[in-house]
N, C-alpha and C positions, 0 to 999 in steps of 0.2 A: 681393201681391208683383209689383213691375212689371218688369221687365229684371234680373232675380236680385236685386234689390238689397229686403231685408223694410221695410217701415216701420212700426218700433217704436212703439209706443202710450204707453208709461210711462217717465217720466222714468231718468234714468240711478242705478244706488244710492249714494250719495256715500260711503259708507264705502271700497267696491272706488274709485273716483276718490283717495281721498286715498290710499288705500294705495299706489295708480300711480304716483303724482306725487312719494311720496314715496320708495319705490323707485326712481325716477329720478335725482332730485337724488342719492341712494346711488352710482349706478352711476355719474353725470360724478365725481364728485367719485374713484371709484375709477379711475376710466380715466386723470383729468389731476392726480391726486396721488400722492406717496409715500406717504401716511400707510397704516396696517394698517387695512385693513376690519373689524376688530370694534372699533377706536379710532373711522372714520365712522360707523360705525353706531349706536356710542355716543351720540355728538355729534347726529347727525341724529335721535335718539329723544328726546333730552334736548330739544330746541330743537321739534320739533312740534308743530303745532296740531294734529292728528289727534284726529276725536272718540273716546269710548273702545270702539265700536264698532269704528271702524276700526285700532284699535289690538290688537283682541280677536285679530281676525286678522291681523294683521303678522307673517309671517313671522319665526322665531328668529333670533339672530343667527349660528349654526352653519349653517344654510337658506343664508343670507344672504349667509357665507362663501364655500360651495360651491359658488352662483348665480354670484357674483363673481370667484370666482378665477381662469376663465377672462380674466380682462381685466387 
């Protein structure tokens, strides 16, 4: 570890990656739309590439709600 900052040895897990990325797309789309957050979420699960790994752990859409309602 040189100046706080660790350097990681093994690549990043690409299930937690897609789950990010796609959790993200979730929240613009809840920030700069009317539409109901369990309708985006719908839509945004439907339409995924997400392997089924990283699906396994996606968050429900009740989580997902709760996450988002603040916005």
């Amino acid at each position: 570890m040189a100046g706080g900052i660790a350097n990681h040895g093994h690549p990043p897990n690409p299930e937690s990656i897609q789950v990010k990325q796609t959790r993200e797309k979730m929240k613009q789309r809840v920030i700069t739309e009317l539409t109901p957050i369990g309708k985006i979420y719908d839509e945004e699960m439907i339409k995924t590439d997400m392997i089924s790994a990283a699906i396994a752990i996606f968050p429900a859409v009740h989580e997902m709600c709760k996450l988002f309602h603040k916005y």
